[in-house]
C-alpha positions as CSV (number, residue, x, y, z in Angstrom):
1,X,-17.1,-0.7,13.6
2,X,-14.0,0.6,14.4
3,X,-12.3,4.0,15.2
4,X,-8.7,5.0,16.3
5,X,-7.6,7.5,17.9
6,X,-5.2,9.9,15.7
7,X,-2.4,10.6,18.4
8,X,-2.2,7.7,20.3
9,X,-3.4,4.9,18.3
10,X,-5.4,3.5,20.8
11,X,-8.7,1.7,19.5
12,X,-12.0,3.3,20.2
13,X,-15.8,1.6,20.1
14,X,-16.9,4.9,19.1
15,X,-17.3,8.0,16.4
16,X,-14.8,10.6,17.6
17,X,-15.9,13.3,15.6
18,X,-12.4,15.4,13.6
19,X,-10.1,13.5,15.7
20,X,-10.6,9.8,14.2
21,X,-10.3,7.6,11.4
22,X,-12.7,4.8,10.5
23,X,-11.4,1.4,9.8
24,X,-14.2,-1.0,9.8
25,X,-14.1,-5.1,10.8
26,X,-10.3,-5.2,10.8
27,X,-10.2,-7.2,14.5
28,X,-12.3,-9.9,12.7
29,X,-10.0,-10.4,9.4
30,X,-7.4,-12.4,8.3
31,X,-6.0,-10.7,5.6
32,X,-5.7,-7.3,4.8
33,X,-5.1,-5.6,1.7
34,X,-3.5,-2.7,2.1
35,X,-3.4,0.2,-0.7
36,X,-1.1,3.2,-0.4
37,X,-2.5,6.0,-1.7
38,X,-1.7,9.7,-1.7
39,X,-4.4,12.8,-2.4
40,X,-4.2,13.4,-6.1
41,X,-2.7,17.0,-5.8
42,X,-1.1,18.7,-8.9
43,X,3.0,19.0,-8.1
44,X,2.9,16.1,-5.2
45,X,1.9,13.1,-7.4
46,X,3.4,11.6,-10.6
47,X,6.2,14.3,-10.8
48,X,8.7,12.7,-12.9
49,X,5.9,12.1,-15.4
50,X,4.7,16.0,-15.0
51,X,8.0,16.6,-16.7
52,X,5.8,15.8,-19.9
53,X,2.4,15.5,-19.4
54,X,2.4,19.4,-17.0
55,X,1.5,18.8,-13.3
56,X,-2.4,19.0,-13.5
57,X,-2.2,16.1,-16.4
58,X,-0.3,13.9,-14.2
59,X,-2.4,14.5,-11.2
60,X,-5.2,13.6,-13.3
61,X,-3.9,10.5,-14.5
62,X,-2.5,9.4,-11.0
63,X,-6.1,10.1,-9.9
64,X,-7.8,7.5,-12.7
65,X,-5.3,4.8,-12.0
66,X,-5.7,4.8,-8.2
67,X,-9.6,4.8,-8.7
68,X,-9.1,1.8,-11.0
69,X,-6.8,-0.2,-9.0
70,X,-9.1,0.5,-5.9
71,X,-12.4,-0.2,-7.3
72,X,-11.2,-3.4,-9.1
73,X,-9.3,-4.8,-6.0
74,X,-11.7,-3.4,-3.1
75,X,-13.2,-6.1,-1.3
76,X,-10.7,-8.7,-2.6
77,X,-11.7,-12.1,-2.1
78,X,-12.2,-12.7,1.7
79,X,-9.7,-9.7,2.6
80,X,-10.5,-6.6,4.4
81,X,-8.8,-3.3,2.2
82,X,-8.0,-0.6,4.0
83,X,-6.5,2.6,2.4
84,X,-3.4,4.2,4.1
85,X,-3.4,8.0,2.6
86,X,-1.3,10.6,2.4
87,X,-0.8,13.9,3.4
88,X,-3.2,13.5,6.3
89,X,-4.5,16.9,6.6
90,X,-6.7,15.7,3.3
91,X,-8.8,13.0,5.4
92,X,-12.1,14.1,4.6
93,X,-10.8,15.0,0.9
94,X,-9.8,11.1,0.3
95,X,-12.8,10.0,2.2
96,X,-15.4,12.3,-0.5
97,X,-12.5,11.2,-3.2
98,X,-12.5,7.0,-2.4
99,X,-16.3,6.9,-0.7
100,X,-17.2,6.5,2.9
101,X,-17.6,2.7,2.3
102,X,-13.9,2.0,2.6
103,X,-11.4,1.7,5.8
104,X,-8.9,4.4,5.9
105,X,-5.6,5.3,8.1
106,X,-3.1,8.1,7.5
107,X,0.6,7.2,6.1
108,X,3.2,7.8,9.0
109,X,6.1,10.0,8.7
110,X,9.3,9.1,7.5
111,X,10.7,7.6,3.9
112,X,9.0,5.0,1.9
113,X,10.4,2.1,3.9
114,X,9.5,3.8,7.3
115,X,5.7,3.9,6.2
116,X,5.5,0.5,4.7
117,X,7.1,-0.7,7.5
118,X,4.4,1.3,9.6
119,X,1.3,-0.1,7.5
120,X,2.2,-3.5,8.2
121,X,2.7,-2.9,12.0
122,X,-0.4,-1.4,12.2
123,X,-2.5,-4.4,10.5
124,X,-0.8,-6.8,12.7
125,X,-1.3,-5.0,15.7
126,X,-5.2,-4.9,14.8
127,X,-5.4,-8.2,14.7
128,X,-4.0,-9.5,11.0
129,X,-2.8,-12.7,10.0
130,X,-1.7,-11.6,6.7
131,X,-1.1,-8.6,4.8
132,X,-0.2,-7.6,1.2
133,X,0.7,-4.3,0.4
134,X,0.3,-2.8,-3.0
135,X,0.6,1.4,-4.4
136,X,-1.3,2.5,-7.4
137,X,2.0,2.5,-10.1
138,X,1.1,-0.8,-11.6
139,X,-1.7,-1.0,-13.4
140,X,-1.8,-4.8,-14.2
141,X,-2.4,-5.6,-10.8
142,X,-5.5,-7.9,-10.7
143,X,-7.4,-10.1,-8.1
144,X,-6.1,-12.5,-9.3
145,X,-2.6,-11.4,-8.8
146,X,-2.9,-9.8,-5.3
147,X,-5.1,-13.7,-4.3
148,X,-1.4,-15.4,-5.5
149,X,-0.2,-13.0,-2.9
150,X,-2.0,-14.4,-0.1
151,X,-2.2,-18.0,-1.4
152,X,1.8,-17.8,-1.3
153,X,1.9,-16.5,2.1
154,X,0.4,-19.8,3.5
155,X,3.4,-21.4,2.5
156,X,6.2,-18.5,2.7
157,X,6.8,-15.9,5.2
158,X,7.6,-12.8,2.6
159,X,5.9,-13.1,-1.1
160,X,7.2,-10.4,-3.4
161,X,6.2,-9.0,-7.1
162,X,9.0,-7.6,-8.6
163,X,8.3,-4.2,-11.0
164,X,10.1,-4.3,-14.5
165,X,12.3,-1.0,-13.1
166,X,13.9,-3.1,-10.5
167,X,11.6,-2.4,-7.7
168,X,8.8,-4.5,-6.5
169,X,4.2,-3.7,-6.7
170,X,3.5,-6.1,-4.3
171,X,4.7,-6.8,-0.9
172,X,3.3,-9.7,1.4
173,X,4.1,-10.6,4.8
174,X,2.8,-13.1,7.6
175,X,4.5,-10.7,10.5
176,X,6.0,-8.0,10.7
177,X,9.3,-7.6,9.7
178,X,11.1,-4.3,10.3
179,X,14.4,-5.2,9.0
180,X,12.9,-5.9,5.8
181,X,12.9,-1.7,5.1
182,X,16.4,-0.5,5.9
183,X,18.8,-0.2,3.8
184,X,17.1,0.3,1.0
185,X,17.7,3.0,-2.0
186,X,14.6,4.4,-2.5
187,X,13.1,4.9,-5.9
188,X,16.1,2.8,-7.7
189,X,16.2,-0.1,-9.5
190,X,17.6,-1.4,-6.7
191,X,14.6,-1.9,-4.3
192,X,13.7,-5.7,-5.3
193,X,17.3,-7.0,-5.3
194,X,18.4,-5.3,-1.8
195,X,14.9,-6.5,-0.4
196,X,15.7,-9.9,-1.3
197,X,18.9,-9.5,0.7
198,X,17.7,-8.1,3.8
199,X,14.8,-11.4,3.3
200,X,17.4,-13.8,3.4
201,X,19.7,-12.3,6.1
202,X,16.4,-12.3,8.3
203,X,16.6,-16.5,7.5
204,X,13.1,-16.0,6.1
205,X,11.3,-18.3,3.0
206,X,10.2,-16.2,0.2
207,X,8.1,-16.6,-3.2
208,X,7.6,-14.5,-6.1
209,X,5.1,-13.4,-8.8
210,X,5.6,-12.4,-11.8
211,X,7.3,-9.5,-13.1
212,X,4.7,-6.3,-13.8
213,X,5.6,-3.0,-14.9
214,X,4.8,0.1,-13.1
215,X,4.2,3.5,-14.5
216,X,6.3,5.9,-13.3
217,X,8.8,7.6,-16.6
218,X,7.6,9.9,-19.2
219,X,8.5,6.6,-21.4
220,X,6.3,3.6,-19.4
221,X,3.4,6.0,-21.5
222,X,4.4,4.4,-24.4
């Protein structure tokens, strides 16, 4: 077992009580699987889809989609999960939430790309030779998708599912790659096709799965 240390990220070979985070067996795993996840608190969660469904609806319905995409993918094949949560003043609420049994780090600051970006650093640091990232948007995500992940990156250095809207589920890398975040408009329909860019201006090889649609608008309920 595992523990690091919340302020300098340094690895420690011991419980720290309230000033650590467990992650467990990630210096002895290939592959990670890394799901981002944040606490499921009405008015910080699913807000475009509060619009409709009221902010304590939404909250609740972010909550059963991450619980299903975690509980169906934890434990994936051969890879190690680990759960990067946000905000992280709600540790021990996503710990009693997600169960003790899984390996947990807090989301670092920043936008979207910065915390990705982030996530992946951190995996490889610890010892990763691949990672896939996914979120809890796309509910169609399966084993079997997030295994093509991996399987690709034996072959390519970036694999990428694109989302229906334009933006991408699934993100796979064999290092990390920094560049692969900037530039990038947020939240658009633009996320897959700049990300592609930014792939190719790094000279790197890249695969795809297929397209899968994330549920983010009052009309993906439908």
């Amino acid at each position: 077992m595992l523990w690091v240390e919340k302020k300098t990220n340094t690895w420690l070979p011991y419980r720290q009580k309230y000033s650590v985070m467990f992650v467990s067996g990630i210096m002895a795993i290939k592959d990670v699987l890394i799901i981002l996840v944040k606490y499921p608190e009405p008015g910080r969660v699913k807000t475009r889809l509060a619009a409709m469904l009221g902010a304590d609806e939404a909250a609740r319905l972010y909550r059963d989609m991450a619980e299903d995409i975690i509980g169906r993918l934890k434990g994936c094949g051969e890879c190690e999960t680990v759960i990067f949560f946000d905000p992280p003043e709600r540790a021990s609420d996503v710990r009693e939430w997600l169960g003790e049994e899984l390996s947990y780090m807090e989301q670092s600051g920043g936008d979207l790309g910065q915390r990705i970006s982030s996530a992946f650093e951190s995996m490889f640091k610890a010892g990763a030779r691949r990672a896939v990232l996914i979120g809890t948007d796309c509910t169609e995500v399966t084993r079997e998708v997030v295994t093509r992940g991996f399987l690709s990156l034996e072959k390519k250095d970036v694999v990428v599912g694109p989302a229906e809207d334009g933006g991408y589920y699934l993100l796979g890398l064999s290092c990390p790659v920094p560049a692969l975040f900037d530039l990038i408009d947020w939240s658009t329909d633009r996320v897959f096709g700049q990300t592609v860019e930014r792939i190719k201006e790094q000279g790197l090889s890249f695969g795809t799965l297929e397209p899968l649609k994330d549920l983010d608008e009052p009309s993906d309920l439908l």
